[in-house]
C-alpha positions in Angstrom: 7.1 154.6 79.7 5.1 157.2 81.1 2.3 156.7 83.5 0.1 159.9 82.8 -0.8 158.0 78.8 -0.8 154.7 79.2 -4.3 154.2 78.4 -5.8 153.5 74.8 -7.0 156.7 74.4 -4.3 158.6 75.7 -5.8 160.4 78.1 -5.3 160.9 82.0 -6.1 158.6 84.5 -8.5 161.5 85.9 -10.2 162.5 82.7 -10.8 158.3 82.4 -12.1 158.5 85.7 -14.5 161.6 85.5 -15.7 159.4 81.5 -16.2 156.3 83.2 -18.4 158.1 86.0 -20.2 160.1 83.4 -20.9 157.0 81.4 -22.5 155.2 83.8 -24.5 158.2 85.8 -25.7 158.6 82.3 -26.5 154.7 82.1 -28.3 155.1 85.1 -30.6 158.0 84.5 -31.5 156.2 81.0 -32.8 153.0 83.1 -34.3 155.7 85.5 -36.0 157.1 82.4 -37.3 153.9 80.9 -38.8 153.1 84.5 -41.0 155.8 84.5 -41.9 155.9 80.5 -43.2 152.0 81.4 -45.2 152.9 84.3 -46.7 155.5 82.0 -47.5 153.3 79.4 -49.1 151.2 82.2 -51.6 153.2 83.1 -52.3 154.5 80.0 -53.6 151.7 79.0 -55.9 151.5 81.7 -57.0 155.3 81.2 -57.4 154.0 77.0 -59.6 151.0 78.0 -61.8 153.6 80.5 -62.1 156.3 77.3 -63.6 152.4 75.2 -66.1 151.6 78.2 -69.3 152.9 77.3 -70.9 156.0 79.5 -73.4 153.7 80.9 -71.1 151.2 82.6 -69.3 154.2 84.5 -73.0 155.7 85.9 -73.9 151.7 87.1 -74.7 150.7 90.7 -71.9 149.0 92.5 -72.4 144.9 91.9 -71.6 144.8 95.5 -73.3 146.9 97.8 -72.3 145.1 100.9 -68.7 144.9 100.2 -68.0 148.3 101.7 -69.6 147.3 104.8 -67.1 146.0 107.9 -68.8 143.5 110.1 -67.8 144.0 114.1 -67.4 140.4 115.8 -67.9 141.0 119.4 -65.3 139.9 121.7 -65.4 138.8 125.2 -63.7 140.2 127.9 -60.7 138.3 129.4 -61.5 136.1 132.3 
């Protein structure tokens, strides 16, 4: 029996090797791919919902003025 076909497709041990590797880089880049479509679809949603708001609501004073604003707690000194 020879050792070079021995496979079910009858092809070498390398050219199995470099198809395997191929088939799964290829794998890869396809979960890659439907990764990033997703993350577009995310926020396009968001950027939809934004286009439905009306123009007033995007022109509106923050509801929370004072949120921004960091309060300093005074510390004292080490004795």
């Amino acid at each position: 029996m020879s050792d070079e076909n021995n496979n079910m497709l009858g092809m070498s041990d390398t050219a199995r090797l470099r198809m395997d590797v191929l088939g799964l880089m290829l794998k890869g880049a396809s979960y890659a791919a439907l990764l990033v479509i997703g993350v577009w679809l995310f926020v396009y949603v968001f950027v939809i919902i934004g286009w439905l708001l009306p123009e007033d609501s995007k022109f509106a004073p923050d509801p929370t003025p004072l949120s921004s604003v960091v309060e300093t707690v005074e510390t004292l000194p080490y004795a």
